[in-house]
gemmi code that builds the backbone of each chain (N, CA, C; Angstrom):
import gemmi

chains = {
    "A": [
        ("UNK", (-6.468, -20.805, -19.636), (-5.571, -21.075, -18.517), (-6.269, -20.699, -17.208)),
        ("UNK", (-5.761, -21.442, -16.169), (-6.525, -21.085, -15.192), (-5.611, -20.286, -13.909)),
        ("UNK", (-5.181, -19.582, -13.433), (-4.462, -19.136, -13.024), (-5.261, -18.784, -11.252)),
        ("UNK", (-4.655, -18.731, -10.341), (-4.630, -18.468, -9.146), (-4.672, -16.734, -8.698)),
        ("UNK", (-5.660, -15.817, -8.548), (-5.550, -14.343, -8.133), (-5.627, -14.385, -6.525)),
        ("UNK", (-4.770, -13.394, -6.288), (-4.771, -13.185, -4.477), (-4.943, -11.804, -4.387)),
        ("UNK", (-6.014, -11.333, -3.745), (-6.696, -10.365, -3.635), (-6.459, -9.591, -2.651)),
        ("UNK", (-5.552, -8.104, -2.277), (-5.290, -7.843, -1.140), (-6.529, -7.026, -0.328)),
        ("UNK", (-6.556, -7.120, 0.824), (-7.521, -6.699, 1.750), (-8.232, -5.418, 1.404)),
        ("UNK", (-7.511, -4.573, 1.019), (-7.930, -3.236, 0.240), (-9.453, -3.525, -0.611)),
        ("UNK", (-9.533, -4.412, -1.413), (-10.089, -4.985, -2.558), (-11.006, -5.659, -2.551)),
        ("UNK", (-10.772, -6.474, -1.430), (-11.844, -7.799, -0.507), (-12.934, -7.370, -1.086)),
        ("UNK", (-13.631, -6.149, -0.014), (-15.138, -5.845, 0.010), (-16.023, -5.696, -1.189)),
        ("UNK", (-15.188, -5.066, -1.827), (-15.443, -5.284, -3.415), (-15.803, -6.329, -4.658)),
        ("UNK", (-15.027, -7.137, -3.828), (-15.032, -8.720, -4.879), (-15.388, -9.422, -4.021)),
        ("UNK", (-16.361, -9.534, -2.699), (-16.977, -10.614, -2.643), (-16.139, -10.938, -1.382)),
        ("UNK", (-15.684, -10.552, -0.944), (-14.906, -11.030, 0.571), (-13.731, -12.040, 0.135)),
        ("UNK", (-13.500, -12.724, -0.717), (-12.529, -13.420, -0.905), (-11.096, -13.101, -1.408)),
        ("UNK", (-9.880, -13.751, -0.912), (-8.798, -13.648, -0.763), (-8.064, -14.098, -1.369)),
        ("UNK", (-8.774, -15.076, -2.260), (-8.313, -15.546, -3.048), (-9.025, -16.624, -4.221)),
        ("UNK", (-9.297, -16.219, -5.597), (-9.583, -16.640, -6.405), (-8.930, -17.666, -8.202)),
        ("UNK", (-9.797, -18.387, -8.566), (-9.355, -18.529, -9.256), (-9.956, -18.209, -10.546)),
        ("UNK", (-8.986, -17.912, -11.743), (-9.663, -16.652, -12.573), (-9.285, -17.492, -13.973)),
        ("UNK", (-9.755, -17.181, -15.264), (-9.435, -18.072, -16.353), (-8.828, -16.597, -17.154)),
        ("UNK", (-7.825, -16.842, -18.359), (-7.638, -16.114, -19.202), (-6.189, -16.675, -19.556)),
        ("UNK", (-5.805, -15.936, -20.969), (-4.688, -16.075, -21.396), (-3.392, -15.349, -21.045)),
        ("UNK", (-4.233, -13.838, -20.984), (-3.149, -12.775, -20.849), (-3.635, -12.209, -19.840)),
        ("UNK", (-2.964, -11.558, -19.089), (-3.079, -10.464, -17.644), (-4.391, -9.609, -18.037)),
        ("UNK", (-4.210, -9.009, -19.503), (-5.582, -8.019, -20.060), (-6.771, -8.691, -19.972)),
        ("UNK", (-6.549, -10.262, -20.404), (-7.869, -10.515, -20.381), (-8.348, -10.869, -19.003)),
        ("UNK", (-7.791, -10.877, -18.112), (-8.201, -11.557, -16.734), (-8.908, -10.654, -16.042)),
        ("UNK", (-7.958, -9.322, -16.346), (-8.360, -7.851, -15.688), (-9.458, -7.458, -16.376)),
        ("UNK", (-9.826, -7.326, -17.486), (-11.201, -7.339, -18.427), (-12.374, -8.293, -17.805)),
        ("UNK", (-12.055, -9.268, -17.565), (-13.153, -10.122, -16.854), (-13.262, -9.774, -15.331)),
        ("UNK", (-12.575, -9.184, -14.665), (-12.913, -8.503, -13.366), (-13.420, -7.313, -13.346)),
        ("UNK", (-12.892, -6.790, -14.508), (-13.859, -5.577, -14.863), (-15.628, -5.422, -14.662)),
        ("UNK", (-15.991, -6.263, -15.749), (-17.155, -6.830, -15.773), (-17.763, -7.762, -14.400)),
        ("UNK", (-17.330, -8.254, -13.852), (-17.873, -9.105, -12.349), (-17.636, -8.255, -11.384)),
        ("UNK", (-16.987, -7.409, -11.489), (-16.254, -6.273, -10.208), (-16.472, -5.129, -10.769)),
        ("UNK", (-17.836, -4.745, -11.311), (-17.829, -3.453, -11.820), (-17.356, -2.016, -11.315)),
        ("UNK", (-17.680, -2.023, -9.468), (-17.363, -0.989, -8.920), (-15.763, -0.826, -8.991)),
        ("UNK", (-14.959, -1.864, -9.347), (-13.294, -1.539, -8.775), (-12.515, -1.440, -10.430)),
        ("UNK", (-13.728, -1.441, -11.697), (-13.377, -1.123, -12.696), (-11.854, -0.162, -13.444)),
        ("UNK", (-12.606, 0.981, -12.452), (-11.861, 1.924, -12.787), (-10.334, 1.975, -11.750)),
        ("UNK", (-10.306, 1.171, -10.970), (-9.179, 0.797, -10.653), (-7.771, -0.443, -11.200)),
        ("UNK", (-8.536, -0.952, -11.746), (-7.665, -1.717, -13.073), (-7.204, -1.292, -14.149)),
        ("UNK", (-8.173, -1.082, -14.632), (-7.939, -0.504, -16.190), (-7.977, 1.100, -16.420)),
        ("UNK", (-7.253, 1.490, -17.653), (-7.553, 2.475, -17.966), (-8.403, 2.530, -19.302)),
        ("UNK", (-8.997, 3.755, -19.973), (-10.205, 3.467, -20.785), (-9.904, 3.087, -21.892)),
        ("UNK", (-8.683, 3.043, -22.212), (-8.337, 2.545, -23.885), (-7.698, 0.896, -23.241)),
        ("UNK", (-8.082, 0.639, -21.974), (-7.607, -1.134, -21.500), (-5.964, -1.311, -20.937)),
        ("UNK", (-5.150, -0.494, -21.300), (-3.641, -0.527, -20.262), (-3.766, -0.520, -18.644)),
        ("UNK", (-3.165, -1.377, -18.391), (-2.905, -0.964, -16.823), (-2.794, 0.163, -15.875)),
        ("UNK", (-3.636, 0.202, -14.994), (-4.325, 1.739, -14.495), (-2.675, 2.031, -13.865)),
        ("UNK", (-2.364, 3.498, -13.678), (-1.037, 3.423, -12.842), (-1.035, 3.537, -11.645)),
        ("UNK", (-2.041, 3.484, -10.958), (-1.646, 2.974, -9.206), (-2.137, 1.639, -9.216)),
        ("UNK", (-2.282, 0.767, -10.383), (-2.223, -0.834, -10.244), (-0.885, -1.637, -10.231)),
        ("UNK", (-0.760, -2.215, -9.485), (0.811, -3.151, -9.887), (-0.308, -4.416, -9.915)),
        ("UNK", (0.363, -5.458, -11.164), (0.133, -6.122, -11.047), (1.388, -7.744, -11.114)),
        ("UNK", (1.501, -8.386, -10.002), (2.577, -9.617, -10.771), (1.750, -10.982, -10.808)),
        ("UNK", (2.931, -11.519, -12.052), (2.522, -12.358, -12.078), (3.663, -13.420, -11.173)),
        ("UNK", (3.257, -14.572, -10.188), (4.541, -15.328, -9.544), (5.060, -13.768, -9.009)),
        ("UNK", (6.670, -14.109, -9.065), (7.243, -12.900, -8.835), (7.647, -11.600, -9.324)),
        ("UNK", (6.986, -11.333, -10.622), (7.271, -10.738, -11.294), (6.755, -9.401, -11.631)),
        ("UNK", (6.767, -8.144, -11.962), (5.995, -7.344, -12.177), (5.759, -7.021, -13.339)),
        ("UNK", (4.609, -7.357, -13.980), (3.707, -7.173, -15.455), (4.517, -6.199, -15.985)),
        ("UNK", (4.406, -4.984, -15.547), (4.894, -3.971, -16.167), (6.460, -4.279, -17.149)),
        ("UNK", (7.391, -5.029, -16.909), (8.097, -6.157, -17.009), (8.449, -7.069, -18.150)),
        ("UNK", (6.954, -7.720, -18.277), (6.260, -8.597, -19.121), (5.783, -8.736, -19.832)),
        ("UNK", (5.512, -7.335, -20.134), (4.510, -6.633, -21.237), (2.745, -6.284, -21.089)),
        ("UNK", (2.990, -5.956, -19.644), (1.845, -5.282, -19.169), (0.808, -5.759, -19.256)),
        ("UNK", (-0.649, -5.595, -19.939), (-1.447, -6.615, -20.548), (-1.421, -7.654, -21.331)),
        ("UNK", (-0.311, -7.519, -22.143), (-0.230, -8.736, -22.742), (0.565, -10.194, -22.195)),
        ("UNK", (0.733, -9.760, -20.901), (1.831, -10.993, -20.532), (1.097, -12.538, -20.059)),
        ("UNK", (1.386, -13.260, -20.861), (1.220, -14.552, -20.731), (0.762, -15.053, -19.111)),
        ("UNK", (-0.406, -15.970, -19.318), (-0.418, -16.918, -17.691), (-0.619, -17.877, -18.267)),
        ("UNK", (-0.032, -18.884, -17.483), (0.141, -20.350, -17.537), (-0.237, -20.535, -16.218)),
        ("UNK", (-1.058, -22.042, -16.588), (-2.230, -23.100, -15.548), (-0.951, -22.671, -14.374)),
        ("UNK", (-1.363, -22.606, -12.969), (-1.121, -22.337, -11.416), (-0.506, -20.836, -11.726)),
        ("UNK", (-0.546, -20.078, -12.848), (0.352, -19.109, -12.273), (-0.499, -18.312, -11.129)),
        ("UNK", (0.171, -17.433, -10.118), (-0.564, -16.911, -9.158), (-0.241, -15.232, -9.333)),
        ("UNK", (-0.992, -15.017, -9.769), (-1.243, -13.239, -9.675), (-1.863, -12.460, -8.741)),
        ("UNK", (-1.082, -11.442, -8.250), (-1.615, -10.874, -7.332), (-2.002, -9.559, -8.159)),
        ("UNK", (-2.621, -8.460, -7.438), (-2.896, -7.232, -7.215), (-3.042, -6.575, -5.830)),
        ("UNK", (-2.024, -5.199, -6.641), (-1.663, -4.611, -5.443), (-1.692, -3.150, -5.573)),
        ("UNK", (-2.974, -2.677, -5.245), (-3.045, -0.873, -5.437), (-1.812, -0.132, -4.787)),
        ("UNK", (-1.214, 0.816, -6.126), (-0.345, 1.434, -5.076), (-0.464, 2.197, -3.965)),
        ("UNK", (0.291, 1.938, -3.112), (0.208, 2.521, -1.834), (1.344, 4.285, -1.740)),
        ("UNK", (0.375, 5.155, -2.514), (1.348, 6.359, -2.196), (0.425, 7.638, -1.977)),
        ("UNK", (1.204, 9.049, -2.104), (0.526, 10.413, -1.889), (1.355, 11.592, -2.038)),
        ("UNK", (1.304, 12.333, -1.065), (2.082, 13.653, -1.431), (1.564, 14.402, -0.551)),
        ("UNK", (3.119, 15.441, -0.321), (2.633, 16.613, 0.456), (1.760, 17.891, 0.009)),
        ("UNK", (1.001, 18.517, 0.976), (0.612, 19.837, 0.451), (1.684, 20.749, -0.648)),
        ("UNK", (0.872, 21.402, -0.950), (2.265, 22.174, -1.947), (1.993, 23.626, -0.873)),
    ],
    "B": [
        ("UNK", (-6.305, 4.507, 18.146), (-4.649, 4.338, 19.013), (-3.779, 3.196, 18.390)),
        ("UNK", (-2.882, 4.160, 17.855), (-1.569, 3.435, 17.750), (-0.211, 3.736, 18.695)),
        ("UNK", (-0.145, 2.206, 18.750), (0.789, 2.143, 20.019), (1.916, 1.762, 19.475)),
        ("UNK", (3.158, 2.125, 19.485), (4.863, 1.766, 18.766), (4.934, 1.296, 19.823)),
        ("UNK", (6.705, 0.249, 20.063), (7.673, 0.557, 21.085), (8.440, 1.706, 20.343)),
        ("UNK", (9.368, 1.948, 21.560), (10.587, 3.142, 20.715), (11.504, 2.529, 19.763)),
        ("UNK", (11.367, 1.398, 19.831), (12.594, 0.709, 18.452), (11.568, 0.952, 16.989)),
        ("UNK", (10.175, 0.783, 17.525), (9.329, 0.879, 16.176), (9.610, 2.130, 15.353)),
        ("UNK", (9.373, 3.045, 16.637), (8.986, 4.465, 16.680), (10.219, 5.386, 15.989)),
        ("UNK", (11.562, 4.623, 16.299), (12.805, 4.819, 15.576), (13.047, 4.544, 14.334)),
        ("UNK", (12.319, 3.781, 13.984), (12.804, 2.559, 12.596), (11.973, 3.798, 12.001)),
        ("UNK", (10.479, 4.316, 12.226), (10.078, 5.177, 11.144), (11.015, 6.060, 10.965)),
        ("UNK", (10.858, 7.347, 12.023), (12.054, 8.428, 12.067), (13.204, 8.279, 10.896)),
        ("UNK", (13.910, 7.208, 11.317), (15.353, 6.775, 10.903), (15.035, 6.445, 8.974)),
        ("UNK", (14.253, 5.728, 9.027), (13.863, 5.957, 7.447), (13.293, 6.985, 7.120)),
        ("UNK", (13.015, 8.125, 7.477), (12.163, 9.111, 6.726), (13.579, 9.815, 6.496)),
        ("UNK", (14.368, 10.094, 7.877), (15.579, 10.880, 7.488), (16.687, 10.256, 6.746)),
        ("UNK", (16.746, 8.834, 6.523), (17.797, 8.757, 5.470), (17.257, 8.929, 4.401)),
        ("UNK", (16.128, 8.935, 3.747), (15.362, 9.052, 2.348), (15.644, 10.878, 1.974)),
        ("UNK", (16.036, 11.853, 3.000), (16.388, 12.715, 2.417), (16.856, 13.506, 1.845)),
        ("UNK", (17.018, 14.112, 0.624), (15.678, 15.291, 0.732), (14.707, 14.532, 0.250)),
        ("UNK", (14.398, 13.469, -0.372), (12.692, 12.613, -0.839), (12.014, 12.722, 0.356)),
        ("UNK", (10.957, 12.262, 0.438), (10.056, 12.059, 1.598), (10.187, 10.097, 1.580)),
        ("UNK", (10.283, 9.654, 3.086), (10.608, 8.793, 3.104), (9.434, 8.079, 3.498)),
        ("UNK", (9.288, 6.721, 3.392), (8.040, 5.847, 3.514), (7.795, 4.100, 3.914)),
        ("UNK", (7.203, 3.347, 4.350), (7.196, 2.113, 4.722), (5.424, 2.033, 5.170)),
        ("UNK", (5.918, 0.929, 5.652), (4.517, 0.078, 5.700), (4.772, -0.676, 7.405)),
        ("UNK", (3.245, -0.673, 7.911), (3.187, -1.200, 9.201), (2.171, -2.796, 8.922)),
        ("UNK", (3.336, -3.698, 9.739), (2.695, -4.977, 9.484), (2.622, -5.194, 10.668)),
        ("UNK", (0.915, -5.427, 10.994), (-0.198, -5.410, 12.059), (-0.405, -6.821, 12.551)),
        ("UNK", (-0.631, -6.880, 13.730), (-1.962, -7.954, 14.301), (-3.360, -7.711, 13.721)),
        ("UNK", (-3.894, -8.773, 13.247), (-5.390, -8.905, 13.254), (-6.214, -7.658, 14.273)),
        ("UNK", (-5.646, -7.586, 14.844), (-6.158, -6.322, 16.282), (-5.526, -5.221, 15.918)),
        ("UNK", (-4.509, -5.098, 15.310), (-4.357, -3.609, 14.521), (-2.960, -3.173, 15.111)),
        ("UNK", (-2.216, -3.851, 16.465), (-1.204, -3.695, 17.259), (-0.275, -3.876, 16.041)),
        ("UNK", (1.123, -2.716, 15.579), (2.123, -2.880, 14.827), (2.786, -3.998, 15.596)),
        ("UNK", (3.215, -5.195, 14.769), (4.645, -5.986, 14.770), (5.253, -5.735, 14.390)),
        ("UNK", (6.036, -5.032, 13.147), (7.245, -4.720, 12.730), (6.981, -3.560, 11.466)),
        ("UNK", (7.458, -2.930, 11.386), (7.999, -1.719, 10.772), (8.768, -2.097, 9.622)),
        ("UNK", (8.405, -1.933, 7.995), (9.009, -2.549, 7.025), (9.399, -1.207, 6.275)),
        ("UNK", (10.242, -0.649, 6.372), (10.513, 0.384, 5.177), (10.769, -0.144, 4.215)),
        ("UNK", (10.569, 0.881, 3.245), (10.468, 0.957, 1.478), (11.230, 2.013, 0.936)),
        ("UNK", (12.121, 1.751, -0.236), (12.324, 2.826, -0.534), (11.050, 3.507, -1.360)),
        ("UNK", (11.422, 5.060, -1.484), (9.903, 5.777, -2.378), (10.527, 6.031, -3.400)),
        ("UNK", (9.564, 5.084, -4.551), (10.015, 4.997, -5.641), (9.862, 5.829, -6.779)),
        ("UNK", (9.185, 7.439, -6.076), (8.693, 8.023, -7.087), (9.793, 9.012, -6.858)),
        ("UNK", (10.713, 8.898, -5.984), (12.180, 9.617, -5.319), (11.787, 10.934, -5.515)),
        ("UNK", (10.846, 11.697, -5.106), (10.376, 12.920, -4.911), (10.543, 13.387, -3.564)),
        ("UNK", (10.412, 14.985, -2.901), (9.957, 15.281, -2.017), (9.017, 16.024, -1.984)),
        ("UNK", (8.060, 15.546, -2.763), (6.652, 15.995, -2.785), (5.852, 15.108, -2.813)),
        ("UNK", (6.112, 13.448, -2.640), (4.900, 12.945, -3.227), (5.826, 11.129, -3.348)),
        ("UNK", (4.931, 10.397, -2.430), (6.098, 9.243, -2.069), (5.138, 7.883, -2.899)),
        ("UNK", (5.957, 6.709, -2.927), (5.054, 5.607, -3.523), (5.822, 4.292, -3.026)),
        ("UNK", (5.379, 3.321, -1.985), (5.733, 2.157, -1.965), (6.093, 1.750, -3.289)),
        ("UNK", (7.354, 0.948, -2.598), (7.974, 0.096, -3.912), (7.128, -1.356, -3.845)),
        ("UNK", (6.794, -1.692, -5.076), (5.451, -2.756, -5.302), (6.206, -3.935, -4.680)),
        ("UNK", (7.593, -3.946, -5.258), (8.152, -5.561, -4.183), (7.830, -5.569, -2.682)),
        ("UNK", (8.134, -4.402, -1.926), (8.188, -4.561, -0.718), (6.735, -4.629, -0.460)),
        ("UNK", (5.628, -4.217, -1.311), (4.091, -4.455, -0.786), (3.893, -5.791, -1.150)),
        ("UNK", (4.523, -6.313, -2.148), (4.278, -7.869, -2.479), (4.649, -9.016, -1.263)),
        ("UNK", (6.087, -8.638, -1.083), (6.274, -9.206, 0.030), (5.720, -8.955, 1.368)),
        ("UNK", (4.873, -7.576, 1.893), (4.633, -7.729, 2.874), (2.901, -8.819, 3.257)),
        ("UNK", (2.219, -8.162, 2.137), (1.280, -8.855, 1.446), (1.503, -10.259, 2.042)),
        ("UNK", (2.629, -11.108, 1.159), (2.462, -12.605, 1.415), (2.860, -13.188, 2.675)),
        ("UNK", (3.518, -12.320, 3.188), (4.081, -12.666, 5.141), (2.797, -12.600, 5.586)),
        ("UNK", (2.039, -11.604, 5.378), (1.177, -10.850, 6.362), (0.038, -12.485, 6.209)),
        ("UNK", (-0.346, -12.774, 4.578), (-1.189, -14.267, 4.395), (-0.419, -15.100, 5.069)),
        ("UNK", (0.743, -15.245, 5.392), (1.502, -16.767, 5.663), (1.295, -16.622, 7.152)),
        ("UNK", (1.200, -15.806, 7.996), (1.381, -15.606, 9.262), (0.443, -15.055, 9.817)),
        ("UNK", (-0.450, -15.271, 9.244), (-2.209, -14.354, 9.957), (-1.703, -13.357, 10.183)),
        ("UNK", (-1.202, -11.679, 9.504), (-1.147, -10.711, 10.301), (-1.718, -10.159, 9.009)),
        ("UNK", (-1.828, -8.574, 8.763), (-2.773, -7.905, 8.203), (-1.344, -6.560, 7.863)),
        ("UNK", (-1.766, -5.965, 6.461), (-0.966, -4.357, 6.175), (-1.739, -3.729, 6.745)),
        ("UNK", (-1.518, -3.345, 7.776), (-2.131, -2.279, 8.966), (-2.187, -0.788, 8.784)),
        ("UNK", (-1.051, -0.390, 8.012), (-0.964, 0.937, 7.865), (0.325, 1.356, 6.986)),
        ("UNK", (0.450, 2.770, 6.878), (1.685, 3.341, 5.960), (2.122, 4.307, 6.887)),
        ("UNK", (3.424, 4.673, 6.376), (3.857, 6.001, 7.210), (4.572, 6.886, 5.788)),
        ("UNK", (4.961, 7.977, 5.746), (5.817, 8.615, 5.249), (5.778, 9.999, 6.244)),
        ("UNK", (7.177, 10.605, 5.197), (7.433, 11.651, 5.499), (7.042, 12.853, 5.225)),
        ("UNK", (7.248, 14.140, 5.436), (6.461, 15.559, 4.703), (8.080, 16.538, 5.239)),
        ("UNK", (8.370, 16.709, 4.260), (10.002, 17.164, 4.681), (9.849, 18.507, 4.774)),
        ("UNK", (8.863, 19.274, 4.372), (8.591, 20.921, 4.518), (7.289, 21.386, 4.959)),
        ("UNK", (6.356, 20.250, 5.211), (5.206, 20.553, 5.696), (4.560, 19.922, 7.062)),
        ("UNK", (3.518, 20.194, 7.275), (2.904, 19.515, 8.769), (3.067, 17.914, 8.305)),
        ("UNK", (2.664, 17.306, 9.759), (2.420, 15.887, 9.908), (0.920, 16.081, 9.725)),
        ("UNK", (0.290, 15.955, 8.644), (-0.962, 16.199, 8.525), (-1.092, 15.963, 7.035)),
        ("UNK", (-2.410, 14.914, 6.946), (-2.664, 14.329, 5.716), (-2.624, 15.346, 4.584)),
        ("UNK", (-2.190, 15.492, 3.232), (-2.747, 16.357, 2.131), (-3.767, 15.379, 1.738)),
        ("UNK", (-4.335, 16.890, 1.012), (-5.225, 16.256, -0.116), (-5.109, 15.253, -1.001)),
        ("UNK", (-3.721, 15.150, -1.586), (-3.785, 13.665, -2.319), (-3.517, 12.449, -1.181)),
        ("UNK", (-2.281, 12.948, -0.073), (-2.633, 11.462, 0.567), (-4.836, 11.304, 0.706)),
        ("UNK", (-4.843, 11.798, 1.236), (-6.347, 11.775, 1.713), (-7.263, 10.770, 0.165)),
        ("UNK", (-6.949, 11.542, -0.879), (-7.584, 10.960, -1.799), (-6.908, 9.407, -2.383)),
        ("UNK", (-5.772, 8.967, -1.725), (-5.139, 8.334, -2.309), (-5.284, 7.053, -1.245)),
        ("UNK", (-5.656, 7.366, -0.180), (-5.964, 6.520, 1.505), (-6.754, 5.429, 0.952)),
        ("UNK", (-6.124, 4.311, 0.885), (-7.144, 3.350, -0.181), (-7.868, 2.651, 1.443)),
        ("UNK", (-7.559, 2.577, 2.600), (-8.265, 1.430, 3.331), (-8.505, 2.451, 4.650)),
        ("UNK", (-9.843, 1.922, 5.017), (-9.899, 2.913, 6.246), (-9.664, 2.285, 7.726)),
        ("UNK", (-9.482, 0.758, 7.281), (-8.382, 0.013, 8.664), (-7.446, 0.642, 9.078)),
        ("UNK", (-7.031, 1.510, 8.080), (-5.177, 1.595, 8.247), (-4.816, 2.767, 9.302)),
        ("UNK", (-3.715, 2.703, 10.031), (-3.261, 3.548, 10.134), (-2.157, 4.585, 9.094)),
        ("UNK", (-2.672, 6.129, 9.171), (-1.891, 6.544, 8.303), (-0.576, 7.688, 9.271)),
        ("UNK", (0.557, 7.436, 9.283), (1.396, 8.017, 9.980), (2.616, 9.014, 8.974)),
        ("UNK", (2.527, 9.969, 9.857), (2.794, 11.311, 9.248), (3.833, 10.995, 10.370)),
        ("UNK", (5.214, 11.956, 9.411), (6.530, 12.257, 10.266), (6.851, 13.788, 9.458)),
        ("UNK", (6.478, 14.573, 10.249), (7.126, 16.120, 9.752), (8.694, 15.936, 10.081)),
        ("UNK", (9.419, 16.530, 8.843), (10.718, 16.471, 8.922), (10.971, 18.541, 8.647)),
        ("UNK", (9.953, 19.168, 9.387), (10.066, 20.575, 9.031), (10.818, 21.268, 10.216)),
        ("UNK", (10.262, 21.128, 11.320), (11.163, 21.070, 12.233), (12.545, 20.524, 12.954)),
        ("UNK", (13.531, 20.908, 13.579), (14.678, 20.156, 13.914), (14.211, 18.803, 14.606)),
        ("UNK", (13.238, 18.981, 15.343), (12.707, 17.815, 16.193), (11.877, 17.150, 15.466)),
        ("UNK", (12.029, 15.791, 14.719), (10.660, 15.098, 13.727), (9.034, 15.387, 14.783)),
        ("UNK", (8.170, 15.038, 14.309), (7.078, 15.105, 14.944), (6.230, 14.249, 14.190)),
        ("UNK", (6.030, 13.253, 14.760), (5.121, 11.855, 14.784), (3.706, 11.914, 14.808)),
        ("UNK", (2.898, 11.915, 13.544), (1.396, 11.841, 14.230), (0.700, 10.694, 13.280)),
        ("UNK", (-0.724, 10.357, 13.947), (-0.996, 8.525, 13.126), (-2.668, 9.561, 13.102)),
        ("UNK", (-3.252, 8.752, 11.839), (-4.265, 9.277, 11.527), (-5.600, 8.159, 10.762)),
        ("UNK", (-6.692, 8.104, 11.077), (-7.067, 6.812, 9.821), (-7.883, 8.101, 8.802)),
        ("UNK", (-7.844, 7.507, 7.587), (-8.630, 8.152, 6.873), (-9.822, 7.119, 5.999)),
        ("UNK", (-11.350, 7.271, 6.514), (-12.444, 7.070, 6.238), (-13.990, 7.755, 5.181)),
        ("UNK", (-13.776, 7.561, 4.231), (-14.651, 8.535, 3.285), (-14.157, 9.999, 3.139)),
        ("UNK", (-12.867, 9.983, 2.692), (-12.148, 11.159, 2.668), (-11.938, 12.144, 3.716)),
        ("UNK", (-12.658, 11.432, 5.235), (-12.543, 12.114, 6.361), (-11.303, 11.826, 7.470)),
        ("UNK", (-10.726, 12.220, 7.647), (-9.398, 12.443, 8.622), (-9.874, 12.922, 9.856)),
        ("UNK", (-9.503, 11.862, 10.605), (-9.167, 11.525, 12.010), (-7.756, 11.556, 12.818)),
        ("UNK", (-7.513, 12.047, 13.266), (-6.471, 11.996, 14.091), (-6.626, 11.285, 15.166)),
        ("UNK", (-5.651, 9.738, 15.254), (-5.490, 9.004, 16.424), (-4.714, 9.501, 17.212)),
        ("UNK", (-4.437, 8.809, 18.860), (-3.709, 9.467, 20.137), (-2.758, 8.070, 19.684)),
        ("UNK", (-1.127, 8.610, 19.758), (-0.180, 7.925, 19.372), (0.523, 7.583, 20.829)),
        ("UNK", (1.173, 5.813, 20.944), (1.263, 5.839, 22.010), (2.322, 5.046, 22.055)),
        ("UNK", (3.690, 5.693, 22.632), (5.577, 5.143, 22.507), (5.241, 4.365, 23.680)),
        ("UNK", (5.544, 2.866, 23.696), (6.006, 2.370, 24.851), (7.106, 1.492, 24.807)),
        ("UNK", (7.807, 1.863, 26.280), (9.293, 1.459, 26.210), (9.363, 0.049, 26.731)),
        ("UNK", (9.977, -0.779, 25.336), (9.875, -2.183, 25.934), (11.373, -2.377, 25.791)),
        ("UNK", (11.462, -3.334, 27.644), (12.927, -4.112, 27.671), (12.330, -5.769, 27.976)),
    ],
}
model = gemmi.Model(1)
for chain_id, residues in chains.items():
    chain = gemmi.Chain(chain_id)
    for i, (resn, *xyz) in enumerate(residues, 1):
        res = gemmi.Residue()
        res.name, res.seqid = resn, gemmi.SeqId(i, " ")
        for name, pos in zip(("N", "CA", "C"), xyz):
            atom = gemmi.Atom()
            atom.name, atom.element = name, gemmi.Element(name[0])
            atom.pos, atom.b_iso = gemmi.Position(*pos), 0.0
            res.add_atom(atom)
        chain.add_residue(res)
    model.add_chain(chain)
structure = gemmi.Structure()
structure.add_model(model)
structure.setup_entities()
């Protein structure tokens, strides 16, 4: 399947300056597995080491959030458009 | 330099203090030049007051405005409900872009206190924050 990725600005420099790609795979795991490997430095921001979704990753698919969908395993179908979106959080001093 | 109007400058305030006791949080959607256009709060979905997290819809959506309309996620704000307006260590480690502005609202004092900061290779900067009153 060929599916549509939109890459937020965070991420750009990393993958090549682009904003938007198009990526092949079946399932969300395998797409993120193949960015793994072409995007070695932002590796460890996708995945975690046994392959689940890192937890400051959101990922949707359309409108949806993976987590949702069944996380890595959730289905893409030809135009779907997936984004990624590092979470944006922190915390106070203690 | 980040420059609010006072309606901007309110909209943070006003969300940090209804989010409490959590620490409250949103997102600044920028000009290409870095000037805030509008002020998007979020609720924090990790509903702590230690430790805040954009809700992924509202980054999704700001995300696709920001592509549809040439503007850019410029920055974040939250709150620190018992401590300084001053980055911690996990915000600091957690500062994914060094475009951004990062804006701190101490809710420790009776009076909030507003400060904007970028953070670059784990180094913190403090920007000069700048209210202007538009009619």
């Amino acid at each position: 399947m060929a599916a549509v990725l939109r890459i937020p600005t965070v991420l750009r420099p990393a993958m090549g300056g682009a904003s938007v790609v198009t990526v092949e795979g079946a399932t969300v795991g395998e797409v993120l597995a193949k960015l793994a490997i072409d995007y070695p430095q932002i590796k460890g921001q996708l995945l975690n080491d046994d392959g689940s979704l890192h937890r400051f990753l959101n990922v949707y698919v359309n409108d949806d959030d993976v987590r949702y969908l069944g996380g890595t395993d959730a289905t893409i179908a030809n135009d779907d458009e997936i984004t990624l979106l590092p979470a944006v959080a922190g915390g106070a001093a203690e | 330099m980040l420059t609010l109007s006072e309606a901007q400058r309110d909209q943070i305030l006003a969300t940090c203090v209804r989010a409490l006791p959590d620490e409250g949080c949103g997102l600044l959607l920028c000009s290409p030049e870095g000037d805030v256009v509008e002020v998007i709060p979020s609720d924090n979905v990790a509903h702590s007051a230690r430790i805040y997290e954009i809700d992924s819809r509202v980054l999704l959506r700001a995300y696709r405005r920001a592509d549809d309309e040439g503007l850019v996620v410029g920055g974040v704000f939250h709150s620190h409900t018992h401590s300084a307006a001053y980055p911690s260590p996990t915000d600091v480690a957690q500062a994914p872009d060094p475009t951004w502005h990062y804006v701190l609202v101490s809710l420790k004092e009776p009076e909030p206190e507003l400060r904007s900061y970028r953070v670059a290779d784990a180094v913190v900067q403090e920007e000069p924050v700048h209210v202007v009153d538009v009619h």
